[in-house]
MIKOLPA-403438 format. One record per residue (C-alpha): residue number from 0; residue in one letter; z, x, y negated. Coordinates in steps of 0.02 Angstrom, whole numbers. Layout:
! residues N
<node><i>NUM</i><aa>A</aa><c3>Z</c3><c1>X</c1><c2>Y</c2></node>
...
***
This chain:
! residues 155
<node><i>0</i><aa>X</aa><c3>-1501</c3><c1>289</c1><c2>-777</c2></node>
<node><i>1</i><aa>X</aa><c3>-1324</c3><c1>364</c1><c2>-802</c2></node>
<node><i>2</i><aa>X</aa><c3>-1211</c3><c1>379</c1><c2>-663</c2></node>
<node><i>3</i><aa>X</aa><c3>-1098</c3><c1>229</c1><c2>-626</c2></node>
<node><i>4</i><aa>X</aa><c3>-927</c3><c1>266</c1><c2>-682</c2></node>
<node><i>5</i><aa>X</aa><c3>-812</c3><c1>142</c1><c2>-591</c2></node>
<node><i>6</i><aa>X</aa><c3>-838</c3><c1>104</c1><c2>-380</c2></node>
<node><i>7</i><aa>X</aa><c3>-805</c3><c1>-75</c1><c2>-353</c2></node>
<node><i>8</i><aa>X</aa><c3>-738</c3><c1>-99</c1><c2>-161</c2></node>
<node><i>9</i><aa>X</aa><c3>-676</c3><c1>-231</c1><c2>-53</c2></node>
<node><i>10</i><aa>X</aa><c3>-603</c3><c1>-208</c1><c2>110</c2></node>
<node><i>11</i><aa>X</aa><c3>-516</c3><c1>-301</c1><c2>241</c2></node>
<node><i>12</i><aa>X</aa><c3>-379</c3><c1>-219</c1><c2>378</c2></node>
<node><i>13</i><aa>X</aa><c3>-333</c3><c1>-337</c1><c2>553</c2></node>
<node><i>14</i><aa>X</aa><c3>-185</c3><c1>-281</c1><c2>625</c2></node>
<node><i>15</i><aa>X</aa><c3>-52</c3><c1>-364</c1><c2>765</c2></node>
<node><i>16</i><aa>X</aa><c3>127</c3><c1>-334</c1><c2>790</c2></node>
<node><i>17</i><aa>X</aa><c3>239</c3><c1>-359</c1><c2>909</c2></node>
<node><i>18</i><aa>X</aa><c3>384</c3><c1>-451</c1><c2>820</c2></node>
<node><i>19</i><aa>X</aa><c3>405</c3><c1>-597</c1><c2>727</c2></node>
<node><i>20</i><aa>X</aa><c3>315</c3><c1>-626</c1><c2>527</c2></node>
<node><i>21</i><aa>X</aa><c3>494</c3><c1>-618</c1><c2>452</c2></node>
<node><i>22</i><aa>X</aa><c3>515</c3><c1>-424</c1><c2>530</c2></node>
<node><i>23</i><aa>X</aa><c3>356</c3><c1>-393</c1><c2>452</c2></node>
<node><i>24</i><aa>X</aa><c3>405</c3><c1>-487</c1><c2>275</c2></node>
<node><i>25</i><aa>X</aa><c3>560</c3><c1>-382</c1><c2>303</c2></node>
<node><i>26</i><aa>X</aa><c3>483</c3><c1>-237</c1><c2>306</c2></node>
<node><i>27</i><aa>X</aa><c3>372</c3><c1>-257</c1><c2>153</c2></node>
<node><i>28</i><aa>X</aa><c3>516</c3><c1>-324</c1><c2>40</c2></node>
<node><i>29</i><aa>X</aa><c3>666</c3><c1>-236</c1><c2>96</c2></node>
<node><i>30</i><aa>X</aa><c3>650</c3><c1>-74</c1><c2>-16</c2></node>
<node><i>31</i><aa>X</aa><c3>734</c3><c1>32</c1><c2>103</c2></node>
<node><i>32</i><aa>X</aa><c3>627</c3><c1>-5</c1><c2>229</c2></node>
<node><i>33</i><aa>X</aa><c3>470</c3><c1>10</c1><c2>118</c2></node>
<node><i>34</i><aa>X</aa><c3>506</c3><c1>155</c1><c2>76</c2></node>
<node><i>35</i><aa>X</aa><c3>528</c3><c1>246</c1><c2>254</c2></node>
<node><i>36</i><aa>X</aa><c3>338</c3><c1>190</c1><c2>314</c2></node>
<node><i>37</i><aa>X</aa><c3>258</c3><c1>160</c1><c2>138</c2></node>
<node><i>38</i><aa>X</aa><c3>314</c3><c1>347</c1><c2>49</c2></node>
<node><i>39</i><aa>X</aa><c3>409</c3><c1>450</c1><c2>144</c2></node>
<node><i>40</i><aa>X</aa><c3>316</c3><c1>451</c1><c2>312</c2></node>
<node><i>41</i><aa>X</aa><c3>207</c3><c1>595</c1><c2>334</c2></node>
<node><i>42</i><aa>X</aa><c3>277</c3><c1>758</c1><c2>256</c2></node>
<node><i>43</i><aa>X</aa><c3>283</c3><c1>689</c1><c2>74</c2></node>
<node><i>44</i><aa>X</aa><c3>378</c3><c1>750</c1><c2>-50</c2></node>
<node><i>45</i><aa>X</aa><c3>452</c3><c1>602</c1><c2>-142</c2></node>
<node><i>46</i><aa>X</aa><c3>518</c3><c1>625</c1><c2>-335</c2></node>
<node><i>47</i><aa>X</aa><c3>549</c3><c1>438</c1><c2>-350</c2></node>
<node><i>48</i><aa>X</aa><c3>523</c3><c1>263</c1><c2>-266</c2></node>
<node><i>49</i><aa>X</aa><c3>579</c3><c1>93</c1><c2>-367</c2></node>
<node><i>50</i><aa>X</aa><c3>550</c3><c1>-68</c1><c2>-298</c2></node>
<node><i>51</i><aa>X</aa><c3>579</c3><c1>-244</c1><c2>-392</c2></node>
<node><i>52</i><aa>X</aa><c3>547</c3><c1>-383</c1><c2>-252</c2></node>
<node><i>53</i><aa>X</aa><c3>506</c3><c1>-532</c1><c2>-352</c2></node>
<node><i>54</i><aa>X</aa><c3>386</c3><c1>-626</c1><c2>-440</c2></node>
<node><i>55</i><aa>X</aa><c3>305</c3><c1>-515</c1><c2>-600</c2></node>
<node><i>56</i><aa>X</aa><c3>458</c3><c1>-377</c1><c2>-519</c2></node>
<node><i>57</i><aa>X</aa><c3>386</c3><c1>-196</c1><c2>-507</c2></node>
<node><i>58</i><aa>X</aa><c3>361</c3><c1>-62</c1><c2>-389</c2></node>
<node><i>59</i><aa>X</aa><c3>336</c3><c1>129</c1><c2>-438</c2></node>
<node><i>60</i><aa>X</aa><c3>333</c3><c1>289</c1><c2>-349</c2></node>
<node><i>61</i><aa>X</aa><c3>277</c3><c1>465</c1><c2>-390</c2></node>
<node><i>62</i><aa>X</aa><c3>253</c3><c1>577</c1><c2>-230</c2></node>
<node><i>63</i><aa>X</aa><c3>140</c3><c1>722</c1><c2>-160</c2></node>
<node><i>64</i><aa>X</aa><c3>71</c3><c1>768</c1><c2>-22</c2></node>
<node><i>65</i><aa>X</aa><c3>88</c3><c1>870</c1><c2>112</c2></node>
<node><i>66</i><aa>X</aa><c3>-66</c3><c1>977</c1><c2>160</c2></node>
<node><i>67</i><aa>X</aa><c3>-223</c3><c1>1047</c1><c2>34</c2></node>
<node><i>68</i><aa>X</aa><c3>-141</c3><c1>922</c1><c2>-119</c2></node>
<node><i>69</i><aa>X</aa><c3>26</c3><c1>991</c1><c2>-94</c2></node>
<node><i>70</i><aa>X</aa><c3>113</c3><c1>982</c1><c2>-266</c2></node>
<node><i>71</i><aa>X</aa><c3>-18</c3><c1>862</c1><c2>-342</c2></node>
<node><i>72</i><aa>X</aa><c3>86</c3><c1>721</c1><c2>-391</c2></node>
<node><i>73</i><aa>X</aa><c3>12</c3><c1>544</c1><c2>-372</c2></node>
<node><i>74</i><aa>X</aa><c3>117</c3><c1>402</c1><c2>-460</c2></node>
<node><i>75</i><aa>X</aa><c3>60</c3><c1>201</c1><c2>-404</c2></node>
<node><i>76</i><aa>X</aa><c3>134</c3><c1>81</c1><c2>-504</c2></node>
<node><i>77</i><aa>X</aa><c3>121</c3><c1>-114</c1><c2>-468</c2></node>
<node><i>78</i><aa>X</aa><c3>172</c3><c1>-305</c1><c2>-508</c2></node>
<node><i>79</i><aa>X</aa><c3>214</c3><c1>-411</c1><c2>-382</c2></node>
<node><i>80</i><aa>X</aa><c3>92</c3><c1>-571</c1><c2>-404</c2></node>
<node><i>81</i><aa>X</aa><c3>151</c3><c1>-701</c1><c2>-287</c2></node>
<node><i>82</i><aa>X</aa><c3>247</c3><c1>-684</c1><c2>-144</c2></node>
<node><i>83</i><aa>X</aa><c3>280</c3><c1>-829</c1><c2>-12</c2></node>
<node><i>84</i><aa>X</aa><c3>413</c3><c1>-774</c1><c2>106</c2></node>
<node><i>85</i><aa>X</aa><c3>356</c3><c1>-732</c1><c2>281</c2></node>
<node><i>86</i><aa>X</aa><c3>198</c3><c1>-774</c1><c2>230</c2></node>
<node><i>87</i><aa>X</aa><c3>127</c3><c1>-680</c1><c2>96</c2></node>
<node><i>88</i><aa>X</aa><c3>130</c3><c1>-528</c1><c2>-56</c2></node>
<node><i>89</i><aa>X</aa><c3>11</c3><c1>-491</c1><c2>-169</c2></node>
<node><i>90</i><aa>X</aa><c3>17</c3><c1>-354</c1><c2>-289</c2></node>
<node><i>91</i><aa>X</aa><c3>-64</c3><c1>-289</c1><c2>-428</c2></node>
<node><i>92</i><aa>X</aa><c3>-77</c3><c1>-109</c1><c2>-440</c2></node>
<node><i>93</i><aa>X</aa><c3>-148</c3><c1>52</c1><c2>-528</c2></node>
<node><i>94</i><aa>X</aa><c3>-138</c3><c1>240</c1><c2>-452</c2></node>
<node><i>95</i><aa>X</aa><c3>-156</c3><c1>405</c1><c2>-529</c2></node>
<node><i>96</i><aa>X</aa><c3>-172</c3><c1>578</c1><c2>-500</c2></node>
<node><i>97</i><aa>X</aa><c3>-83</c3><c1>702</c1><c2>-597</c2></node>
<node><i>98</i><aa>X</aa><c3>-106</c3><c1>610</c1><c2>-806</c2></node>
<node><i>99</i><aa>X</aa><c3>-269</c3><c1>556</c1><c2>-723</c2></node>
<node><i>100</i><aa>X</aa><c3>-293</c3><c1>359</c1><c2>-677</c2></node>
<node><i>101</i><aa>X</aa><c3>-410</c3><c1>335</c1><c2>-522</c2></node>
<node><i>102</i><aa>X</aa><c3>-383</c3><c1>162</c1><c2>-455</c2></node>
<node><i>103</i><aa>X</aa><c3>-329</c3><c1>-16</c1><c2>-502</c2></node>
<node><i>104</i><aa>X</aa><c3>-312</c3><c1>-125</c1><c2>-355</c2></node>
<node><i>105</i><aa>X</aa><c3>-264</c3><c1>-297</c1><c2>-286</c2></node>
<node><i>106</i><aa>X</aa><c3>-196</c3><c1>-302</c1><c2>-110</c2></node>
<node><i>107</i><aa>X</aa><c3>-139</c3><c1>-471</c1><c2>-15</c2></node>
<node><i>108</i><aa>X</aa><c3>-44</c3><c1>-448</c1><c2>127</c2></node>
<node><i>109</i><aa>X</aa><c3>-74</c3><c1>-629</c1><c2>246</c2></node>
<node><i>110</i><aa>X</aa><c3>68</c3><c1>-634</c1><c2>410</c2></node>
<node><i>111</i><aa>X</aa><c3>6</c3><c1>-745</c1><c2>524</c2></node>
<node><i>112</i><aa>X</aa><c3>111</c3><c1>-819</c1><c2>665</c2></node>
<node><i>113</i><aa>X</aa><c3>31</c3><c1>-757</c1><c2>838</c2></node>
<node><i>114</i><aa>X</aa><c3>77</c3><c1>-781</c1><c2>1010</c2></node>
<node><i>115</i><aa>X</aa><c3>111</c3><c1>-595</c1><c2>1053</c2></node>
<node><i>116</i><aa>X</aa><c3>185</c3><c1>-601</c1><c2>863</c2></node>
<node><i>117</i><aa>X</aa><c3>128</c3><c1>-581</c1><c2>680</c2></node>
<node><i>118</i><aa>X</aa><c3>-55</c3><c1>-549</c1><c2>633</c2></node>
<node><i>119</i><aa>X</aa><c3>-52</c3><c1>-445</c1><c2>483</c2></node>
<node><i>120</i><aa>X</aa><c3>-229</c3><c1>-471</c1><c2>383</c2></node>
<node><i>121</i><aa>X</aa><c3>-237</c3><c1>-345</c1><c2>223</c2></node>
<node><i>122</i><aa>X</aa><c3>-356</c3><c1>-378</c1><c2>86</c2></node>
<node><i>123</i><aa>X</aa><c3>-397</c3><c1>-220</c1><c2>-42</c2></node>
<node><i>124</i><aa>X</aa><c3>-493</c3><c1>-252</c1><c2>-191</c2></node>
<node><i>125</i><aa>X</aa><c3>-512</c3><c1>-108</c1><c2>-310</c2></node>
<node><i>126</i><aa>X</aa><c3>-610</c3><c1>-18</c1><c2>-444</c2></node>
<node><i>127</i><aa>X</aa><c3>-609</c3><c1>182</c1><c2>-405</c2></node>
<node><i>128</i><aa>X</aa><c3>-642</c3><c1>274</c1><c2>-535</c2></node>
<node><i>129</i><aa>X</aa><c3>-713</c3><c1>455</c1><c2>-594</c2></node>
<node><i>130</i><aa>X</aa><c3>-623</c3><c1>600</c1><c2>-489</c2></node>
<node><i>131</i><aa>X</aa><c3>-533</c3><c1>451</c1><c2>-364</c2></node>
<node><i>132</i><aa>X</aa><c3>-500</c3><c1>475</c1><c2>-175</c2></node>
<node><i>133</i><aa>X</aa><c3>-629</c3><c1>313</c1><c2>-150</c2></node>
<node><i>134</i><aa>X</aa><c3>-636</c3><c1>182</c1><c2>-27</c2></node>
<node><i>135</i><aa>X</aa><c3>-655</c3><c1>275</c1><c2>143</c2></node>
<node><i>136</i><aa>X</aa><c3>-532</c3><c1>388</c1><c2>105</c2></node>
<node><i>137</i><aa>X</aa><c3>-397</c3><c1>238</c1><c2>41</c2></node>
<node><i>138</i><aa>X</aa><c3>-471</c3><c1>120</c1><c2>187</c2></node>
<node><i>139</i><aa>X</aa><c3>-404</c3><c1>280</c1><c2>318</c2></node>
<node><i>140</i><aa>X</aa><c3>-246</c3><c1>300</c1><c2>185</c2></node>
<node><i>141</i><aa>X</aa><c3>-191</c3><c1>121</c1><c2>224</c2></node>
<node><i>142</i><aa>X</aa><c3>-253</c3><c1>122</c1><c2>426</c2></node>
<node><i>143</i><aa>X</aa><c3>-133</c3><c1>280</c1><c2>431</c2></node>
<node><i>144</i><aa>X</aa><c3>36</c3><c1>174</c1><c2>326</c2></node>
<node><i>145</i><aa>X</aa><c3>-6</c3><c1>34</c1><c2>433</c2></node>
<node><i>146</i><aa>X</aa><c3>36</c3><c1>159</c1><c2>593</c2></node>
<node><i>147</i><aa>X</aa><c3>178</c3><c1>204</c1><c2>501</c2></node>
<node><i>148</i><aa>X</aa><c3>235</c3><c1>7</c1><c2>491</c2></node>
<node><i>149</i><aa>X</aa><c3>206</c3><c1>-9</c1><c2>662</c2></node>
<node><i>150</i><aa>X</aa><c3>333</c3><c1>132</c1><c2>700</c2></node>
<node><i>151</i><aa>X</aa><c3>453</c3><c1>61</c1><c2>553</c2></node>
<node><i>152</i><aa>X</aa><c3>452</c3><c1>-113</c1><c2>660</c2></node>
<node><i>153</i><aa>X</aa><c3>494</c3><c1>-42</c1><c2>832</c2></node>
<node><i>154</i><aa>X</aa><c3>664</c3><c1>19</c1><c2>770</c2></node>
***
C-alpha cells in the first residue's frame, strides 16, 4: 500500500482572557492589531500582510522565520467565511512554503462571554500535505500566536 499523501487533522484550542469578547473580536478584525500578534510577533521577517475583514474579504501574508527557516518564505492566504461580530470568524485558508502548497485549513474562532471574560474556543480542520509542518507542529504554531494575543490584549 502506497504512502498516504494528504494528513487529515482536527484539533481544538481552549483558551480564557481577561477582557471582554469585543477586545478579543477587536483584535482578530482590526488589521493592525492582527497583524502585531498574528505575523510580526516573534522575530519574523514580514514582506507583506493584507487583510479584507468581511464576508468572502481576504487575508494574505508572506513572511519567514526567524531561526533554522530563516529566509524560507511561507505565504497563507484565506477567505473570510462568516463572521458574527463578537461572536465568531471563520476562515478558509491554504499555506505554502516557498512555490510549495502544504496545508488547506478551516479555523472557527467561538468568543464566549465568561465571568473572568471571553472564552476563546479555536477549531482547526486541515489537510497537510507532502513536505508540510503537520499537526503537532501547527497545533504548538497556534498555542504560541495565541500567547502572542494574550500579550496583544493586555495593552
Amino acid at each position: 500500500m502506497q504512502q498516504q499523501s494528504v494528513i487529515h487533522n482536527t484539533f481544538v484550542i481552549e483558551r480564557g482572557y481577561p477582557v471582554p469578547p469585543e477586545r478579543v473580536f477587536a483584535a482578530l478584525s482590526d488589521p493592525s492589531k492582527k497583524r502585531r500578534w498574528f505575523v510580526d510577533g516573534g522575530g519574523n521577517n514580514v514582506e507583506y500582510y493584507e487583510m479584507q475583514f468581511e464576508v468572502g474579504g481576504k487575508e494574505r501574508a508572506r513572511f519567514s522565520h526567524a531561526g533554522p527557516m530563516e529566509g524560507v518564505p511561507f505565504t497563507n492566504e484565506g477567505t473570510y467565511q462568516d463572521i458574527v461580530p463578537n461572536r465568531r470568524v471563520v476562515m478558509a485558508s491554504t499555506m505554502s512554503m516557498g512555490e510549495k502548497r502544504i496545508s488547506s485549513s478551516l479555523t472557527t474562532f467561538e468568543l464566549l462571554p465568561a465571568e473572568t471574560g471571553t472564552d476563546l474556543i479555536f477549531t482547526h480542520q486541515a489537510a497537510f500535505f507532502e513536505g508540510s509542518d503537520g499537526p503537532e507542529m501547527r497545533e504548538g504554531g497556534w498555542r504560541i500566536l495565541f500567547e502572542r494575543l494574550a500579550a496583544e490584549l493586555a495593552n
